[in-house]
N, C-alpha and C positions, 0 to 999 in steps of 0.2 A: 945456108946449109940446105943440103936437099930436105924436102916433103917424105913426110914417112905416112902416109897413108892409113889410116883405122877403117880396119877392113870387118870388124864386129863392135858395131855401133849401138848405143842406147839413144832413146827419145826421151825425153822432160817436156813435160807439158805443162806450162806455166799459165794456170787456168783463169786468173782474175785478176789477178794484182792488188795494187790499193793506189791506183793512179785515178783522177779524174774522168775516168771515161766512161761509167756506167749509163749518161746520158747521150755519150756517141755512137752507142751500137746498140740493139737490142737485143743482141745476141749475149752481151757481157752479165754472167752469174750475177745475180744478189743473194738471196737466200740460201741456206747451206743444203734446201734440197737442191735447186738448181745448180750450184756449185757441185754439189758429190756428184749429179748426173748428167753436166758436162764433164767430168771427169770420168768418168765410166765410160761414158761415148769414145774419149781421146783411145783409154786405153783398148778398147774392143777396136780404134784404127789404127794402131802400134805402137802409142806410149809407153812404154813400160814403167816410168815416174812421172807422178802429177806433182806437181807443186803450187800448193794450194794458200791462198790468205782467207780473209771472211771477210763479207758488207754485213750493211747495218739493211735486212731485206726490204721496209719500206723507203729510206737514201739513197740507197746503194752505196753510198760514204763506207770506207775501212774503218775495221772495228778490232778489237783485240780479246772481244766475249767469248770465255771457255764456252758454254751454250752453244754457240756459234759452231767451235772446233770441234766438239764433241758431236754434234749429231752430221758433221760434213764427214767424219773420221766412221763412226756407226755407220754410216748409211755407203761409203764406200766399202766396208769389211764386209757389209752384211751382201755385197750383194754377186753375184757370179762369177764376174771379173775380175783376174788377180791382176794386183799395180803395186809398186811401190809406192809408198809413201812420204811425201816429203810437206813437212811446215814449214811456213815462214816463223823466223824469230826475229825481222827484222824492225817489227813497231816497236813503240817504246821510245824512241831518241829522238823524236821530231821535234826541233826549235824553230819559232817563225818570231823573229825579233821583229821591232818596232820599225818609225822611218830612221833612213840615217843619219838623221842631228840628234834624235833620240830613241835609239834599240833597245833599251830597256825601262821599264820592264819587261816581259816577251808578250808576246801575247796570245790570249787564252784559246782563241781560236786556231786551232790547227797545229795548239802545240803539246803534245805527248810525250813528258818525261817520265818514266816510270824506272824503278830498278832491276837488277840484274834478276833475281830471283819472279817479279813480276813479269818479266818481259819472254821467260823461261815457262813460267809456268803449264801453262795449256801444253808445252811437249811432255814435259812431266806427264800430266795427267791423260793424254792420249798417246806415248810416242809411237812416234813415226819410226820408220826405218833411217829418214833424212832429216834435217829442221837446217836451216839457212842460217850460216854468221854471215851477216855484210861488215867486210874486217880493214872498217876507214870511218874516217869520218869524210861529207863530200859536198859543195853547195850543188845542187839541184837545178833546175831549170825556173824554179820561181826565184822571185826575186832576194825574197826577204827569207827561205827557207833552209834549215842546214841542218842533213842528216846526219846527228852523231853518234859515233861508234869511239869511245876513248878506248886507250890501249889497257887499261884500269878493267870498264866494264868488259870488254872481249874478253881478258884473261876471266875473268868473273864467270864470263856465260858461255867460253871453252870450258871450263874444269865442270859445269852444271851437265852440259850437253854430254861429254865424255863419261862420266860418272853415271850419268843415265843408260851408256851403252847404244846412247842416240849419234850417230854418224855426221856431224855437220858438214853445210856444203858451204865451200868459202865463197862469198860473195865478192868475188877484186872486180872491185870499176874503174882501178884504175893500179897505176904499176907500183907506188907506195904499198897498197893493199895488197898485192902478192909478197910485196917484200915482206909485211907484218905477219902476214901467214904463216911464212918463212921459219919466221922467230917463234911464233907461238907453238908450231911442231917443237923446234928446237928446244924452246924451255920445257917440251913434257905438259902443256895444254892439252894438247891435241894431239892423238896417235899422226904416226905415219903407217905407210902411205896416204897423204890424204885426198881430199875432194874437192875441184875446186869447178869454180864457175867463173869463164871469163864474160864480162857484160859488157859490151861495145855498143860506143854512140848512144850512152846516157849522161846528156848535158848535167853537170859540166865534168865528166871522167872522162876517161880512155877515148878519143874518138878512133871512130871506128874504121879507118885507111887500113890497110892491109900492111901497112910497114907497123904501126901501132899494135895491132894486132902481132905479128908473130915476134916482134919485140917479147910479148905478155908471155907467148907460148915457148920462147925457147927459156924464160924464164921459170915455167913448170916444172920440178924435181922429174926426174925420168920415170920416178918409181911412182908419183899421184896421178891422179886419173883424171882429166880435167875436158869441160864442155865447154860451149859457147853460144852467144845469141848479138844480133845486131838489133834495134829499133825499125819499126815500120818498114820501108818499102825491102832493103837491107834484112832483113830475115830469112828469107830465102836463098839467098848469096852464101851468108854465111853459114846455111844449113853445109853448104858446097863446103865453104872455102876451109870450116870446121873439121871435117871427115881429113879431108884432104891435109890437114895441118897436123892431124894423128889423136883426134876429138871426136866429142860428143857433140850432140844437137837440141838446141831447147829452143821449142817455139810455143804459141799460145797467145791469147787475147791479152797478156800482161803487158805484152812486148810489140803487139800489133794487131788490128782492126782489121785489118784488109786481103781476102782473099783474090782480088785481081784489080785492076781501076772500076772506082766506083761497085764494085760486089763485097756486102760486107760477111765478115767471116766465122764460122764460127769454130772451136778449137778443133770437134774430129776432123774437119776437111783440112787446116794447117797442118796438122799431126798427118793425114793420109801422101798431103804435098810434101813435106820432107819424107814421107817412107819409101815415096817415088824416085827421088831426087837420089836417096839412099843410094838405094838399090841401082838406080841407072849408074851411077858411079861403080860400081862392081862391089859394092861393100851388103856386110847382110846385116839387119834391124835386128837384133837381141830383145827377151824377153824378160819380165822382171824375176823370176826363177835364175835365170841366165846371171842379170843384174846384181843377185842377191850376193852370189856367188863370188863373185868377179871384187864385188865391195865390201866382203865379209859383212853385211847385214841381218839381223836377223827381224824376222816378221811378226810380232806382238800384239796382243791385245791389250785395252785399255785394262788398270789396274781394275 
């Protein structure tokens, strides 16, 4: 099918992640002042959505402490810059089983089961305009690791989110996960029109070819509103190939390190490279006023 072009695009700046890397860059946030004001920086270079996780500020290890959300959330409201808001709500399901003659018990390290209601909370207590469902379960790139999302807890922490008035962004890494999405609109989860996020070339999901890719996207209801990102060198590709597929763009230090070979990155300059890239394409960067609108969002403060 022809390309239909998104000629009024939004940015997501996905500003830290909770992947391993706070030792490969020294650009990558730990603390939630650091965190709120590389996020400020994205959005004063055209982010209009951050989306934010927390470290633990002396580890830089993911953490899931309201503490944590709550003064990264204060300290973005409180300050000049307006952006949208988006949480992760994707901790909580990490299982890291044993070796494989014996995977159980799991083990203590590295593995994060918590419930629906726990896993929710900090958006409760700060919401955002956005908070992330990753709507799969998916093995990862480590060996013994598996992120899970049952179709049980999603319904769980759809109906939490929705009831909040909080806008979830669907996390599909892969084309089962669109399908689930699918369903969970359908049963009355989740409004429609919804929000989705396609995430390409995270071992082991979706890999990131261009035939995988708009496989995903013609799979998107015409009426939801849906972004994209690839991993590391592939981020900037797909800033392109996103627009062009009739998408959004989400880049940031979650997703990649690298502002050119060997130059490490930091999020405004990712965020200023896609607004270039944008624009050269003939499409124009919207703003989160713009964003709000378009997503029927509305802008809150903490209770």
């Amino acid at each position: 099918m022809p390309l239909t072009m998104n000629k009024e695009v939004f940015i997501t700046c996905a500003v830290t992640g909770s992947g391993g890397t706070q030792d490969r860059s020294p650009h990558v946030p730990r603390s939630p002042e650091q965190i709120a004001n590389s996020a400020i920086a994205a959005a004063k270079a055209g982010a209009a959505v951050v989306h934010c996780h927390v470290r633990d500020p002396e580890t830089g290890k993911p953490s899931r402490k309201l503490e944590y959300y709550r003064e990264v959330t204060e300290r973005i409201r409180e300050s000049e810059v307006d952006v949208v808001l988006n949480l992760t709500a994707g901790m909580g399901g990490d299982m890291i089983f044993g070796p494989t003659e014996r995977p159980l018990p799991l083990k203590e390290e590295g593995t994060d089961m918590v419930g629906a209601s726990e896993r929710v909370e900090h958006v409760a207590q700060c919401l955002p305009e956005i908070c992330t469902l990753d709507c799969g379960t998916m093995n990862f790139a480590e060996a013994d690791y598996v992120m899970t999302n049952t179709p049980g807890m999603l319904q769980a922490m759809g109906r939490m989110m929705t009831a909040l008035g909080v806008k979830p962004e669907i996390e599909a890494f892969d084309t089962g996960h669109l399908w689930y999405a699918k369903q969970l609109v359908a049963d009355g989860v989740l409004d429609s029109p919804a929000l989705v996020q396609l995430c390409m070339g995270v071992p082991w999901g979706a890999p990131d070819d261009m035939n995988t890719f708009m496989a995903m996207v013609n799979n998107v209801p015409d009426d939801w509103t849906f972004s994209a990102f690839a991993l590391g060198r592939n981020q900037m590709p797909y800033v392109a190939a996103s627009v062009l597929a009739g998408g959004n763009v989400r880049v940031g230090l979650e997703d990649n390190l690298w502002l050119d070979k060997g130059v490490l990155a930091e999020n405004w300059q990712l965020v200023e490279r896609a607004h270039n890239i944008i624009e050269n394409l003939g499409a124009r960067v919207i703003g989160p006023e713009e964003v709000r609108k378009k997503l029927g969002l509305v802008k809150r403060a903490p209770k």
